[in-house]
N, C-alpha and C positions, 0 to 999 in steps of 0.2 A: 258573251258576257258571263262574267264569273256568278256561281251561286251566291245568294245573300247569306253573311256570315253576322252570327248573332252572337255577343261580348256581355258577358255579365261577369260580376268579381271574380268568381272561380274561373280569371283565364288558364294558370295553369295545367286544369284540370282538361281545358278545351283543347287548346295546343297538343299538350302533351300523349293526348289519345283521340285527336282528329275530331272529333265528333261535333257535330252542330246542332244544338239542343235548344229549343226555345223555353226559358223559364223565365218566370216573370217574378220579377223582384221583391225577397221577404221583407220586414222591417230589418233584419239584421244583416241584408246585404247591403255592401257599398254602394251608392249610388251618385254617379258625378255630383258635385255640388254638399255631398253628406260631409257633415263636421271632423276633421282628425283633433287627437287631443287633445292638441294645440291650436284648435283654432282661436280666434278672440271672439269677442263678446258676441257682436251683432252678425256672426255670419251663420248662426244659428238658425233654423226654420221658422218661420213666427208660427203664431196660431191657427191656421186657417190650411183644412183639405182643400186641393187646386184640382179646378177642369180646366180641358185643354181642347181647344176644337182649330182647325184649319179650313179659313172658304177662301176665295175671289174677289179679288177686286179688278177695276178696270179706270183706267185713264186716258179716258179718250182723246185723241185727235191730239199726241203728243208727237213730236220730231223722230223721224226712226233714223238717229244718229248714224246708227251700222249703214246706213245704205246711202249716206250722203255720197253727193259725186259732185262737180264742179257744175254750178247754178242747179244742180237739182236736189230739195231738201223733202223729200217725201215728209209722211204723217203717216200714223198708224194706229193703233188701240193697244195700247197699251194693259198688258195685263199683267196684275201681282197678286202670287199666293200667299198671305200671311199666315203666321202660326199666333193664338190668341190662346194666354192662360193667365185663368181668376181663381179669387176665393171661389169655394163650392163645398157641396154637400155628396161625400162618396155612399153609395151604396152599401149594405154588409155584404156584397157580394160582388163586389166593384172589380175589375182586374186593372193593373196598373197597365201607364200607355209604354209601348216599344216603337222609338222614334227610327226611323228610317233616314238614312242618308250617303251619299256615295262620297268613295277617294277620285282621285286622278281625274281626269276629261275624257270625251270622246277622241278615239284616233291620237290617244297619247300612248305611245310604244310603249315606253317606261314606265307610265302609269295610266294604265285603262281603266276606263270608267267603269267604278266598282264597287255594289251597293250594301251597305250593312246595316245592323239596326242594334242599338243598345236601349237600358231599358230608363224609366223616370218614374218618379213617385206621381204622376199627376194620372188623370182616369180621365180618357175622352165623355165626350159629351156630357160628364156632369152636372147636376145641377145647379147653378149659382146660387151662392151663398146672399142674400139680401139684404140683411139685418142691417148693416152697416154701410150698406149702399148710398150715392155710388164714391168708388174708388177713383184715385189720383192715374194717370197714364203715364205707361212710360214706353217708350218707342224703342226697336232696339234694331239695330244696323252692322249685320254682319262685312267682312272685307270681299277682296277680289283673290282668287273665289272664296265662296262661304258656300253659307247657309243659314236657314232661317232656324237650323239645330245646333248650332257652331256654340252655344254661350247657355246648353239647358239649365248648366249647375245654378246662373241668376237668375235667368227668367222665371225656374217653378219657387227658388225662393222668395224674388220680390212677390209671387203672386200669393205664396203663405202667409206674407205678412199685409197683406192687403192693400194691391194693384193688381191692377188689368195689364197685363205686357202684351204687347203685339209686336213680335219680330217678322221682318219684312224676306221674303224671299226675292231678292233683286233679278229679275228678269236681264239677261245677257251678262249674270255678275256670279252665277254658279257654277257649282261641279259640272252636272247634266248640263248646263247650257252656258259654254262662255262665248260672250261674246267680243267682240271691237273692246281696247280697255276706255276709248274716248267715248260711249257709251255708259258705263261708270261715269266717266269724268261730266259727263252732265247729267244722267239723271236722278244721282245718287242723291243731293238733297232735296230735289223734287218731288222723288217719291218720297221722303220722308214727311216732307209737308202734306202731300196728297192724302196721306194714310192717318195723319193727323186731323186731316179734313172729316176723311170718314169715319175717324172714328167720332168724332163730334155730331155728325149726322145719325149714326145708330146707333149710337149712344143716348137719344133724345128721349125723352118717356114715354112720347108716343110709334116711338119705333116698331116695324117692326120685325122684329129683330133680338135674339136673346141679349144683346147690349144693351138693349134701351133701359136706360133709370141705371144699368150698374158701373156704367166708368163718367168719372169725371173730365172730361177733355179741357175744361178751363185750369187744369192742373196736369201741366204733360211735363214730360223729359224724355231729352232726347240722349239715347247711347249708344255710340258708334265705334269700331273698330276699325284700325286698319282705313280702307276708302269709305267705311262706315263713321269714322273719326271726323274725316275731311270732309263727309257731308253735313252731320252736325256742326258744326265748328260755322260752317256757310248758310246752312238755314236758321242758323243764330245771329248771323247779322255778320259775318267776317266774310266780307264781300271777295273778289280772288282779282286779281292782279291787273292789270293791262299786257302786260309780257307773259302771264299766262293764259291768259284769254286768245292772246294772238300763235301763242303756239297751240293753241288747240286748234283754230283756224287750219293750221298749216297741216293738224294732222283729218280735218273732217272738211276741209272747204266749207266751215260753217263758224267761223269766230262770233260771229253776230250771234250766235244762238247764246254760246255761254257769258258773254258779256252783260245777257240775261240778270245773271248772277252776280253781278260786278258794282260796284259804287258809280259806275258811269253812265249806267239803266236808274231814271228816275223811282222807277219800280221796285227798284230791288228794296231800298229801304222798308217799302209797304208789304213786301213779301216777308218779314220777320211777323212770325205769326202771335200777339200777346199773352197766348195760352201757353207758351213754352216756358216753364219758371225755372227751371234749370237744364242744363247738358253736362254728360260723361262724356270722355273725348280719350279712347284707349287708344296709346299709340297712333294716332292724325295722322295719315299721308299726306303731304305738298308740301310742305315749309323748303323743303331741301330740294325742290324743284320750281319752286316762284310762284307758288298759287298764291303767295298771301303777302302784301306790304305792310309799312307802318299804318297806313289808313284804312286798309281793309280789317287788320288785329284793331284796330281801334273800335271800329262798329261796331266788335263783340259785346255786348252791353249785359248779356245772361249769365248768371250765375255758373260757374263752371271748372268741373274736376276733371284734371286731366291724369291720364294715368300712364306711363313710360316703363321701359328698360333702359340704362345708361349705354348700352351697347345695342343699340336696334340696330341696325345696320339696314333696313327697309326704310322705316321710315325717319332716321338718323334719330339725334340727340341734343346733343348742341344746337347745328344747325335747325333742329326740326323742332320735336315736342317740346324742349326748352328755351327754346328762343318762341316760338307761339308764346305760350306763357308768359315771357316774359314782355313781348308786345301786347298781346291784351290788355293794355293797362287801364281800358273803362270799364271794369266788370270786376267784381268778386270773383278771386280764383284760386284752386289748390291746385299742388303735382305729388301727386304719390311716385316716385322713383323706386323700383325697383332694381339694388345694385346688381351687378354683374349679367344681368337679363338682357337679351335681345328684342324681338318684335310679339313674341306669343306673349302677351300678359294678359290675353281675355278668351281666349277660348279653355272648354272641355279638354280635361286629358289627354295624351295621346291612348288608343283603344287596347293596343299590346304592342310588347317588345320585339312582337314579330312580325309587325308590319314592315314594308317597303321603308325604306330610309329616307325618301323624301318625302310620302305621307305622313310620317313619324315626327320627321322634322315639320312641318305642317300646323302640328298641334303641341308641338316639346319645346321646353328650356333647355337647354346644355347644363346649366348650374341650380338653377329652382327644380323645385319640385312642384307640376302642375298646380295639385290639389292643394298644396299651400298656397300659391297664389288666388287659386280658387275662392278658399275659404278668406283671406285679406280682400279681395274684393268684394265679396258679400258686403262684411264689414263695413270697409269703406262707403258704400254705397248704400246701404241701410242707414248706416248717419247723417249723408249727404241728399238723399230723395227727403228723409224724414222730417228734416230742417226745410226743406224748401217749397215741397209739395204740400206739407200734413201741417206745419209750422210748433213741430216739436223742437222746441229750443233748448231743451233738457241734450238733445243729441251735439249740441256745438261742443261739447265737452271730448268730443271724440277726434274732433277734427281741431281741435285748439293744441298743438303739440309741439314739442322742441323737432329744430328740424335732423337733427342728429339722432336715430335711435337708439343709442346707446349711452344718448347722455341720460336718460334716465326710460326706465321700464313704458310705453306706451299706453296712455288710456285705453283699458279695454284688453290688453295682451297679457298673457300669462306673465308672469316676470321671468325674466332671458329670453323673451320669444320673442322681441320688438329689436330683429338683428337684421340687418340686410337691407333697410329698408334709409330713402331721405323723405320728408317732408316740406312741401313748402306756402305758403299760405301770403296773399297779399289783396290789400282791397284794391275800389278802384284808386285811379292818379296816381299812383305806384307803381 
């Protein structure tokens, strides 16, 4: 296994004379997610120092998909590490956190499992912040592979402006551990519900538990990426197919289980949880594969921003992101398009120019520039949690736009800075 290689702004200074320095990040160094400036309005830090802590969870006696065989459907204990960052109170003597996380898989030639760490403005174990308490939740669901570090630029700023984020580290859906992709394909909104469950449960005031009394869970959101997309999207009420259900069948000898998930399980309706008031849906896996019909995009009843490239080519376009969208038609919904973008439109920069070219390609545009997207998605998303969650209705001004950005300057953007981008916005019955 390769040594852990540590990224902080001055890469050329790392590259260029080898050396592997741990420093932990000034105010004046870069730090994924920090404002360039050009960013617009809301993608800015809000008010609030962020802690950051990492435990366990467990979901017992759930399906071990990977190991299904013909009539044999094992059970297992399911277990998930989340990463949890709130408002808090730093120390004057605080050190910022250095998030850890690996490239490539195990027993991948090309790309061997390979660990590094870049740095974040947030300080483990910090104090929570109370005064304000408790905060709105927002869930957040990396792709296949990911990580529960894949998105720090939103996470530590939705938690400055006051939320609680919990991103999920999906068990058989990581670097260090990939498993079966039909593993994904069922338990990716499950867990997202699970974890929804608990945070509701340690969150309660008599918890015990550093949660208790500071997140609100009767006020969630769900945001997913990638197979993180396709889960939200379903534990929102967009039930998934018959013909995808049965090809999943074909690929786990276990149709029955995702059908679970489907309009044709009485239950499934009842598994749409009421604490969820809104979903982000970054580039959605299935539409171009048959997870979703007319009456499944119909169930989606939740409030919900979808965010694309016009050239994804993972999870398509047309056929994909924008036909979902445009099948949702019982739900209030937006699509931020970014032009000429493919499927990266919600992860952390790529880390240097001199990584491996399919790690690179991993977390890169070919035509955007990361950290512009970056900073647009704060934005976006600070308008959209703040309306929905907080019921700051002063924020609809940001989301109320010509869908052309060019026919006039963007609420909120610099003026000439609202280029690149379409909008589109419809309520429900539409």
């Amino acid at each position: 296994m390769k040594p852990i290689r540590t990224v902080y702004m001055l890469f050329a200074c790392y590259f260029c004379f080898g050396i592997a320095i741990d420093v932990f990040p000034q105010e004046d160094t870069f730090i994924f997610g920090d404002p360039l400036p050009d960013a617009p309005a809301l993608s800015f830090r809000g008010d609030y120092q962020v802690g950051v802590r990492t435990f366990d969870l467990t979901h017992k006696n759930q399906p071990d998909i990977q190991n299904f065989v013909e009539k044999e459907e094992p059970t297992y204990d399911r277990k998930l590490t989340v990463e949890v960052w709130y408002p808090a109170n730093h120390k004057d003597n605080a050190v910022p956190v250095q998030y850890k996380d690996y490239f490539g898989a195990p027993n991948d030639e090309k790309r061997p499992l390979t660990p590094f760490t870049f740095p974040g403005r947030a300080v483990r174990e910090a104090d929570p912040e109370r005064s304000e308490s408790p905060y709105p939740l927002v869930i957040v669901s990396h792709g296949y592979l990911g990580s529960r570090f894949l998105m720090t630029y939103l996470t530590e700023n939705l938690a400055s402006k006051g939320y609680v984020v919990v991103a999920i580290h999906h068990t058989e859906s990581t670097h260090e551990n990939p498993g079966k992709f039909a593993s994904t394909l069922y338990h990716r909104s499950k867990d997202q519900l699970f974890v929804l469950e608990e945070m509701g449960r340690l969150g309660k005031e008599n918890a015990d538990n550093f949660l208790a009394g500071l997140v609100d869970a009767d006020q969630t959101a769900l945001v997913g990426y990638s197979m993180g997309g396709y889960g939200v999207l379903n534990a929102g009420g967009a039930g998934y197919a018959p013909g995808f259900v049965n090809a999943f069948g074909q690929m786990t000898a276990g149709s029955r289980k995702l059908s679970e998930r489907s309009l044709a399980d009485p239950a499934y309706r009842e598994s749409v949880d009421p604490r969820i008031k809104a979903i982000v849906a970054f580039a959605p896996w299935g539409m171009a594969r048959g997870a979703w019909d007319d009456e499944g995009l119909q169930n989606l009843k939740i409030p919900t921003l979808f965010i694309a490239g016009d050239q994804d080519d993972i999870s398509g376009y047309d056929k994909g992101v924008k036909a979902i969208f445009e099948g949702a038609k019982n739900t209030e919904r937006y699509m931020l398009t970014y032009l000429n973008a493919r499927h990266n439109v919600a992860p952390n920069p790529p880390l240097s120019p001199d990584l491996n070219k399919d790690d690179y390609m991993h977390y890169a545009e070919p035509v955007w520039d990361e950290r512009r997207i970056n900073n647009i998605n704060q934005h976006f998303l600070t308008a959209f949690l703040d309306l929905h969650l907080k019921g700051k209705n002063e924020r609809a001004r940001y989301l109320d736009l010509p869908q052309n950005s060019l026919d006039e300057t963007w609420e909120g953007f610099i003026p000439r800075t609202s280029i690149g981008l379409e909008w589109r916005q419809e309520k429900p019955g539409l």
